[in-house]
C-alpha positions in Angstrom: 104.0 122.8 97.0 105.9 122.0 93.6 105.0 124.6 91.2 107.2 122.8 88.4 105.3 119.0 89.3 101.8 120.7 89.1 102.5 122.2 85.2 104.0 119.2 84.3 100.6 117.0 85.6 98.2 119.1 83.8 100.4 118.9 80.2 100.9 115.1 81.2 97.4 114.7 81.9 96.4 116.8 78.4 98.9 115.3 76.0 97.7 111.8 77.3 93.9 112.7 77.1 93.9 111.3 73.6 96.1 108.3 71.4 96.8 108.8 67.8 99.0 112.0 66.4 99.0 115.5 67.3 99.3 118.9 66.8 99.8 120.7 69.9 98.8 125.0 69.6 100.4 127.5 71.8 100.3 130.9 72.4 103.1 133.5 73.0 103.0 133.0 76.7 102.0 129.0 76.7 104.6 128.1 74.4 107.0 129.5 77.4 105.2 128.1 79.8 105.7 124.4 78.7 108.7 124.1 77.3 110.2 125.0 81.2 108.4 121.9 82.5 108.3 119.8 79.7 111.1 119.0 77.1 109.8 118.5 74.0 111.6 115.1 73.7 109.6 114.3 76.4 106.3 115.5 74.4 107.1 113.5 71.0 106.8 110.4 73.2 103.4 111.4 73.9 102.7 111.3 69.7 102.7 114.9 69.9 104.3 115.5 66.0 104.0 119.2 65.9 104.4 122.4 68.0 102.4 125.6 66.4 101.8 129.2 67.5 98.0 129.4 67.0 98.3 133.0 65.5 100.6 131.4 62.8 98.2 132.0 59.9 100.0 129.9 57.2 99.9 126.0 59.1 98.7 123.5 56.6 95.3 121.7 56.8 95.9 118.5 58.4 92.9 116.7 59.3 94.7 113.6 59.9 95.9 115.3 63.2 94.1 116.0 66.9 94.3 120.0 67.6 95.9 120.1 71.2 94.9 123.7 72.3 96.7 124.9 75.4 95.7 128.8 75.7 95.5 131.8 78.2 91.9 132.9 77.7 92.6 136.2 76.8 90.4 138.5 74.6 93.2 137.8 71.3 93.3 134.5 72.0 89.6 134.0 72.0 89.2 135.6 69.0 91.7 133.5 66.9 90.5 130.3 68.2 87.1 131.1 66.9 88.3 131.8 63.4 90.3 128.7 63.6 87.2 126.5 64.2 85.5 128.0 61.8 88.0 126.9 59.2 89.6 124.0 60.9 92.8 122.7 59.8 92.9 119.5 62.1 90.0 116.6 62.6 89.2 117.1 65.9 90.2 119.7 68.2 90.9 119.7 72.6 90.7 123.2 74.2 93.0 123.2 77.5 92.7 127.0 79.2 95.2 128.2 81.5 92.4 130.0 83.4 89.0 130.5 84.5 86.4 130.6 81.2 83.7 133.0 81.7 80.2 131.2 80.4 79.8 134.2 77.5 83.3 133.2 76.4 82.1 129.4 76.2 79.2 130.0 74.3 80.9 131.9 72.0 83.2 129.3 71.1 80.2 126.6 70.8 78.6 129.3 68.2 82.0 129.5 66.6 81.9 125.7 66.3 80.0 124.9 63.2 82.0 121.9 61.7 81.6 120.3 65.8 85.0 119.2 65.7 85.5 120.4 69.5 85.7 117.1 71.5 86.5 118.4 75.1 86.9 121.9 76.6 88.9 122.0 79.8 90.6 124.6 82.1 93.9 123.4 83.2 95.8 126.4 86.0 99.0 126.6 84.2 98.9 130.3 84.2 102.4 131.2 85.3 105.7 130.2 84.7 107.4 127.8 87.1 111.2 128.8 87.7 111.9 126.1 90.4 109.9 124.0 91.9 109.4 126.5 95.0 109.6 129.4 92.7 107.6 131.1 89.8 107.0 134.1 87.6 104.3 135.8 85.4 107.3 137.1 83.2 105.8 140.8 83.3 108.0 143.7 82.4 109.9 144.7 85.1 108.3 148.3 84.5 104.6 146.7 85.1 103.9 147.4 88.5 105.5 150.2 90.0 103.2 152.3 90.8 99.2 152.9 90.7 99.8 155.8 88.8 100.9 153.9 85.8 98.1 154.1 83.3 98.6 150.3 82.2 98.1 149.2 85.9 94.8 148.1 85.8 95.7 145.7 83.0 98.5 144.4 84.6 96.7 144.5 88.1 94.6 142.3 86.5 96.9 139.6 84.7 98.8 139.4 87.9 95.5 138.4 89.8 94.7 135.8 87.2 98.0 134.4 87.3 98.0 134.4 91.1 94.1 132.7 91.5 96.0 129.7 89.0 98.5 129.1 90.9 96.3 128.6 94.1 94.5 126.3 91.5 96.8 124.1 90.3 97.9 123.9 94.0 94.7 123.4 95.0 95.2 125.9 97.8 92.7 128.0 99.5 94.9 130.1 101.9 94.2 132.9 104.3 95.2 136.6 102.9 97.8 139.0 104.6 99.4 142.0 102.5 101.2 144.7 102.8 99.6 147.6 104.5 101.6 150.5 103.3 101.1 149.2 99.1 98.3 149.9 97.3 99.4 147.5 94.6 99.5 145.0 97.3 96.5 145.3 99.1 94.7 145.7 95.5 96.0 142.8 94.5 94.9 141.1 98.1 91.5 142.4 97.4 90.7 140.9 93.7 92.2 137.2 94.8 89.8 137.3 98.1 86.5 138.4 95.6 87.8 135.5 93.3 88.1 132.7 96.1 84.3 134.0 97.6 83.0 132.9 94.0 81.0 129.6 93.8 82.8 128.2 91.3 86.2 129.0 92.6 85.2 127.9 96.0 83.5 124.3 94.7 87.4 123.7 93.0 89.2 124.6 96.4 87.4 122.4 99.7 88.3 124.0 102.9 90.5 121.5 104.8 91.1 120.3 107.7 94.6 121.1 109.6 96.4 124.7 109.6 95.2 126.9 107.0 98.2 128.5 104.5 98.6 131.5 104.1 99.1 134.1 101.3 101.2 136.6 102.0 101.5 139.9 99.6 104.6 142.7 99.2 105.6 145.1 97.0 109.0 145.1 96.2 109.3 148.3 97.5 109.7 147.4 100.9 113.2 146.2 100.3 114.6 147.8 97.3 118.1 146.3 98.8 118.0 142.8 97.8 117.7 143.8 93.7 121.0 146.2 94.2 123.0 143.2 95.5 126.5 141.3 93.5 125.0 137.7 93.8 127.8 134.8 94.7 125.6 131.7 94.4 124.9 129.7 91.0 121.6 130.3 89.8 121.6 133.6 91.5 125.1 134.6 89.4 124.1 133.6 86.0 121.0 135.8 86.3 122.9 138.9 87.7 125.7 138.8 85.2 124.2 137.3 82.1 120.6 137.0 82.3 118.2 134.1 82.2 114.6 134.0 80.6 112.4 131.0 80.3 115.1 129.0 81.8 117.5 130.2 78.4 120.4 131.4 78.9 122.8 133.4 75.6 127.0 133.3 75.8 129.3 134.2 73.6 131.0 132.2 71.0 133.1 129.6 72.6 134.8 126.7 71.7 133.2 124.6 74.0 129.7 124.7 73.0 127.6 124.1 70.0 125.4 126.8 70.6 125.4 130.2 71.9 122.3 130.0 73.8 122.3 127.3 76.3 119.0 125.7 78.4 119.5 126.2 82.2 116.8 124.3 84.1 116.6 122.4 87.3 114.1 120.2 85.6 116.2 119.0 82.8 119.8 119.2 84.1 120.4 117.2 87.2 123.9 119.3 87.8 122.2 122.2 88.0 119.5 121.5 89.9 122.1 119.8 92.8 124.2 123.3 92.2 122.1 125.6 91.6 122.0 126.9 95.2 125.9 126.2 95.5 128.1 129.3 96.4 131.0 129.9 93.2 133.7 128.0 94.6 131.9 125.0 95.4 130.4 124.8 92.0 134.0 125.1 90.5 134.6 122.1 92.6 131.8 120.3 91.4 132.4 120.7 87.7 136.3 119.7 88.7 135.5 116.7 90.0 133.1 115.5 87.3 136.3 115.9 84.8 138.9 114.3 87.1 136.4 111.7 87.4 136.4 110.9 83.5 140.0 111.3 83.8 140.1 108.6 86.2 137.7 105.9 84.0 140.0 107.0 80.8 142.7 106.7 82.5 143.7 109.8 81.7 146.3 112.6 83.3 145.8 116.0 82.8 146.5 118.4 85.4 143.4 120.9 86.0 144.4 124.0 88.1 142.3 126.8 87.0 138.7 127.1 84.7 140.8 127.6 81.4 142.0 124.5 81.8 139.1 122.6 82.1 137.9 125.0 79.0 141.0 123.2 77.0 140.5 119.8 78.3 136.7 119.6 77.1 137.4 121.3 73.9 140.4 118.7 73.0 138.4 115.7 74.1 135.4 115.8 72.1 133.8 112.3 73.4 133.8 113.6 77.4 131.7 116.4 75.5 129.2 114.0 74.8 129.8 111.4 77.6 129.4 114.6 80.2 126.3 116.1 78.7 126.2 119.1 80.6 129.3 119.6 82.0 130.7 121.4 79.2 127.9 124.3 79.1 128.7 124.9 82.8 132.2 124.7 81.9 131.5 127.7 79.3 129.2 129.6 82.0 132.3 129.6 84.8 134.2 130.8 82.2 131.9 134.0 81.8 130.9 134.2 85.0 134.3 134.7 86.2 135.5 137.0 83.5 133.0 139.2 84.5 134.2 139.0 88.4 138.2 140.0 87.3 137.2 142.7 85.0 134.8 144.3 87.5 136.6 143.7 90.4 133.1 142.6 92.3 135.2 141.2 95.2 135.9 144.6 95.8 132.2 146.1 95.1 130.7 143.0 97.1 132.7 143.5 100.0 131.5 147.3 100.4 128.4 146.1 99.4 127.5 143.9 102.2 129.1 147.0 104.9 126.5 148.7 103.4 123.7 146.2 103.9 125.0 144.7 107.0 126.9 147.8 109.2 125.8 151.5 110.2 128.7 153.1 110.2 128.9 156.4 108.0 132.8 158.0 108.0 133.9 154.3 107.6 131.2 154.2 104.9 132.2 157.3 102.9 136.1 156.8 103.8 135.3 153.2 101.8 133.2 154.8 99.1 136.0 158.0 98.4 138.6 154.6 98.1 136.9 152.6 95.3 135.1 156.1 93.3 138.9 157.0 93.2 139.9 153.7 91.3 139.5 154.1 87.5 139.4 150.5 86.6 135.9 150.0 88.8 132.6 150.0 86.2 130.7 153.0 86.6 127.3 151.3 86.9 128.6 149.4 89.6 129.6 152.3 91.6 126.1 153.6 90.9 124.9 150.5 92.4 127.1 151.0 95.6 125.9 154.9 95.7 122.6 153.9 95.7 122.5 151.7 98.7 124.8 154.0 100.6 121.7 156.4 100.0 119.3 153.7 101.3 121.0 153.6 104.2 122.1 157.3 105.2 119.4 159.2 103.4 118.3 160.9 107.1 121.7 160.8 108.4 122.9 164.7 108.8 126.1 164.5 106.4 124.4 162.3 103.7 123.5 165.8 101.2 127.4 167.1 101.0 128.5 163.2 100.8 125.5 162.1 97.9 126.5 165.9 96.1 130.5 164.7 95.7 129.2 161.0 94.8 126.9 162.4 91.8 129.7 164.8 90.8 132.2 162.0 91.2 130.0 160.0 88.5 129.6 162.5 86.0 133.4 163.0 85.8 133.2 159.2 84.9 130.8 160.4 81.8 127.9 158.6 83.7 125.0 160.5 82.3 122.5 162.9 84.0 119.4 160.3 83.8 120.9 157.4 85.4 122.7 160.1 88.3 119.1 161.6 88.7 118.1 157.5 89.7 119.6 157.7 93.0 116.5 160.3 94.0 114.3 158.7 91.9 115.0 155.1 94.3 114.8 157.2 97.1 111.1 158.5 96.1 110.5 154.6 95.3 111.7 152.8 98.3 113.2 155.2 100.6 112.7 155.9 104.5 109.7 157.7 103.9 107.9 154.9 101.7 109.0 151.5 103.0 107.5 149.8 105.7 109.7 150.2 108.7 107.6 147.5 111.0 110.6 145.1 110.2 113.4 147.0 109.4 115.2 146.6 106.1 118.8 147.3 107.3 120.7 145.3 109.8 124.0 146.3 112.7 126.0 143.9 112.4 129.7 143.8 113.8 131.9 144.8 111.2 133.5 141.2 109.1 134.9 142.0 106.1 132.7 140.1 103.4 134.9 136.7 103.9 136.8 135.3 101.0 137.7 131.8 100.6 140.0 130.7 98.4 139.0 127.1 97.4 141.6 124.6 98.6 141.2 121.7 96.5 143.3 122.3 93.0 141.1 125.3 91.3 143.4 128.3 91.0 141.6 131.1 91.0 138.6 130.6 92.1 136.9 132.1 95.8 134.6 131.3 97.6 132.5 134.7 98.9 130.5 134.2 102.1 127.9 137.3 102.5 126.2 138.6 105.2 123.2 139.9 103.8 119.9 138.1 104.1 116.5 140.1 102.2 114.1 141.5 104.4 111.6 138.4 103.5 113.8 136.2 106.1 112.9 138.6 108.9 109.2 138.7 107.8 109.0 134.6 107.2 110.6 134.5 110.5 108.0 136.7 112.0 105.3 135.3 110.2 105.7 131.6 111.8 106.1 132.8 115.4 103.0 134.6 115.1 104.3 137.9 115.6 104.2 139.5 112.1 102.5 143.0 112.8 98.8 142.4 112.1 98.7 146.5 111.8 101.3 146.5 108.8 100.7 143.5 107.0 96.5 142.5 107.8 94.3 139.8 107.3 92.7 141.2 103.8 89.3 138.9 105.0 89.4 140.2 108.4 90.5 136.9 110.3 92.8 137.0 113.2 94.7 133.6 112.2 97.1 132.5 115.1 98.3 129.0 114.6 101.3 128.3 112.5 101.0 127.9 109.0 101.3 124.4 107.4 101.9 126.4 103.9 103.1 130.1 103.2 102.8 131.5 99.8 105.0 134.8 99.3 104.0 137.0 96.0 105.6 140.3 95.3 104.4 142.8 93.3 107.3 144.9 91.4 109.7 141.0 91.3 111.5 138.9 93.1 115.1 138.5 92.9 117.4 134.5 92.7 118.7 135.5 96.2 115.0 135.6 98.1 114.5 132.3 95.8 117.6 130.6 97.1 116.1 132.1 100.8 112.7 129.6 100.0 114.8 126.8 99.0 116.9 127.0 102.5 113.6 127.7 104.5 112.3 124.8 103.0 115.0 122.3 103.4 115.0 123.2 107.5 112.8 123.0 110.6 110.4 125.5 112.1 110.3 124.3 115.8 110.3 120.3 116.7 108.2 118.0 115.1 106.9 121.3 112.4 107.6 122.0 108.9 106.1 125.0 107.0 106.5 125.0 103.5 107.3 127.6 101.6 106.4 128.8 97.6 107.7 132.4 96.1 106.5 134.3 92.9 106.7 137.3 91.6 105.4 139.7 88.9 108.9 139.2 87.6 112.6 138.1 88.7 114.8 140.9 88.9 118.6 141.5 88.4 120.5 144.3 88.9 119.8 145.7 85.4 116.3 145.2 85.4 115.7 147.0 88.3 117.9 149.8 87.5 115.4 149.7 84.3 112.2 149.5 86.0 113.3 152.6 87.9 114.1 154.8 84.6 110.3 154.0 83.7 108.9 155.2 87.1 111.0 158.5 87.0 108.9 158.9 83.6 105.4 158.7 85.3 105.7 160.3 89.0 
């Protein structure tokens, strides 16, 4: 299951459909879409000439041209696409849909087709955005799907279901469904995609096969509100937490060593990253490291590189390793963020209290820990909101927790931390606390106490640590569970009523409310491993989003607003 390879087949497959030039006509969400898979060096090769937003209303007539339409078939979208045919700027036009076409909708169009310039109507599954090739994302707000009392829930309820039956599409999957018992959002969800697959049309696209069935597995993020909370120490997981990547874009600073302040970051276009993108901090500094000593080495060269501001100088004074390198000076700029952000922070610090929290029950030490870093003025105050909310997580129904949690919030507001961020702390409990999670696989482990381990890297790169963590998100206990055949059919059913006990060949995760890099990175070692001899299940993640720290924090302001 390669999310990424099954986009880039149907554009392939749609941009080769027809020789002679082209115009090819996105949408907002399309135009995102394909330009994660697909470069758009790679799509001039194809005699694609121009890229247009189809509600751009001044394009030029060009009827020398072939319309390309790739679309979602949304309501808007419908709507312009009959005014453009019945005005056409280009000869002929090729309607590609990222999703099932209702009859009503296609008769429409053939009414709105006067001039016949419509030469093929198609529907190609590329309804979703592929992240990695075992991860993906509809890109919804991370406010979308909290909560059934939302009033824009149905609408996203039902995006999130037409972005889930595509992917099984373009993967040609028909799987068995499981979801989470205690979610309505979940088993919602589980409801619309098992009415969609019982549909004639859906069910001539997707032949049952022989061989274990996969399975589809749905959560809500609110059974492990943990994982979101989390410092994250490995690459991909890093850049997202501390500087944010959408659509595979990632914005710096200014720096010296780049043209540009926003940067691409994607496993499909940059070979370093996708071999590091899993790599903990350390080890990537190593990697980058070696790829200039190596240059040194060819150039003959002899410049000493100890630390990350060194490599910084050396790429900005030698302007041709910028170009021989490609990427390496991009990564070179991110480290350099990356591990501002870690000195100014002091996240060694957080993350090691961090993973106590996750990882050990152990309350005095807890508070004792807690008291130690609230007391020490340099610490960011959103980080110690962070650490406050997991420590309620964890000892919300232990006896001393309400005296401790009062001096915490009181603590913050003597930092100036305003009331409406302090007043999150209850507002996560009401989300994902005791009473609402599903405790049928519990989210917190008791483990014996190991500081979170530090190693400092040993080969030349001053400064730089590597940080081993304990913490693994509640979806490795569940997987784990869910291939032995011992996942609790009472908390997480079969929506169709099947009792399904072989191991699955295939298991496709979805959580409603986001995932986060870390239970990405948990897919990409599940699927590089063995589930007993001779056995490999394959794994696929997506989400209604991917979350960092911020976003979550975010998405809880907006469900304090509507309970």
């Amino acid at each position: 299951m390669d999310v990424i390879k099954a986009l880039r087949d149907y554009i392939s497959k749609m941009v080769k459909l027809k020789s002679g030039m082209k115009v090819l006509l996105l949408d907002e969400e399309t135009a995102g879409i394909v330009s994660m898979v697909y470069p758009q060096s790679e799509i001039l090769q194809e005699e694609v000439y121009l890229f247009e937003r189809l509600d751009t209303t001044n394009r030029e007539i060009m009827v020398h041209l072939h319309g390309f339409c790739f679309l979602r078939p949304t309501p808007e979208n419908l709507q312009l696409l009959k005014m453009e045919l019945s005005k056409p700027r280009y000869g002929e036009y090729y309607l590609f849909f990222t999703n099932t076409l209702s009859k009503e909708d296609l008769e429409l169009l053939a009414k709105a087709d006067q001039h016949e310039v419509v030469q093929e109507v198609q529907e190609f599954y590329g309804d979703y955005y592929a992240v990695n090739p075992d991860t993906w994302s509809l890109n919804l707000s991370p406010e979308s799907s909290l909560t059934v009392n939302d009033p824009h829930w149905p609408s996203s309820r039902l995006r999130i279901s037409q972005g889930l039956l595509a992917c099984l599409l373009s993967l040609k999957i028909r799987p068995y469904i499981r979801a989470q018992r205690t979610s309505p959002l979940a088993m919602g969800i589980a409801q619309d995609i098992l009415e969609n697959l019982q549909k004639q049309e859906i069910r001539d696209l997707l032949k049952t096969r022989k061989g274990p069935e996969p399975i589809l597995l749905i959560l809500d993020r609110q059974s492990d509100p943990v994982t979101p909370l989390l410092t994250q120490w490995t690459y991909q997981a890093m850049v997202h937490e501390l500087i944010g990547i959408k659509n595979d874009l990632v914005v710096l600073g200014k720096s010296n060593v780049l043209e540009s302040s926003t940067i691409v970051l994607s496993p499909q276009q940059d070979a370093f990253y996708r071999e590091n993108m899993y790599k903990n901090f350390g080890d990537l500094g190593i990697a980058i490291k070696g790829l200039v000593d190596d240059y040194q080495s060819k150039q003959k060269t002899n410049r000493d590189i100890k630390t990350i501001e060194d490599m910084k100088r050396f790429v900005s004074e030698y302007p041709e390793f910028r170009k021989l390198s490609g990427n390496v000076s991009k990564h070179v700029a991110i480290m350099e963020t990356l591990q501002k952000q870690i000195g100014e922070r002091k996240l060694l610090d957080v993350s090691e209290l961090e993973q106590t929290l996750a990882c050990h029950d152990g309350f005095t030490e807890a508070v004792k820990k807690m008291e130690e870093l609230f007391g020490r003025p340099e610490l960011n105050s959103n980080d110690l909101l962070r650490l406050l909310m997991l420590f309620s997580l964890r000892y919300e129904t232990h006896s001393q927790y309400p005296p401790a949690n009062i001096k915490f919030n009181a603590l913050l507001k003597a930092r100036g931390v305003d009331d409406e961020d302090i007043k999150l702390v209850s507002v996560l409990l009401k989300y994902g606390g005791y009473q609402r999670r599903n405790n049928e696989v519990p989210i917190f482990e008791n483990k014996s106490l190991i500081s979170i381990l530090r190693k400092v890297v040993d080969k030349g790169l001053t400064g730089v640590t590597n940080v081993f963590t304990q913490h693994k998100p509640l979806l490795a206990k569940i997987l784990d569970a869910l291939v032995k055949g011992v996942l609790p059919e009472n908390a997480f059913p079969f929506i169709d009523g099947a009792l399904y006990k072989e191991r699955p060949f295939q298991v496709i995760v979805f959580y409603v409310g986001g995932i986060t890099f870390e239970e990405a990175a948990l897919i990409n070692e599940l699927n590089s491993g063995f589930y007993g001899n001779n056995f490999t299940t394959n794994f696929l993640i997506g989400g209604t989003s991917i979350h960092n720290s911020k976003s979550f924090l975010d998405a809880l302001r907006f469900y304090s607003k509507i309970q």
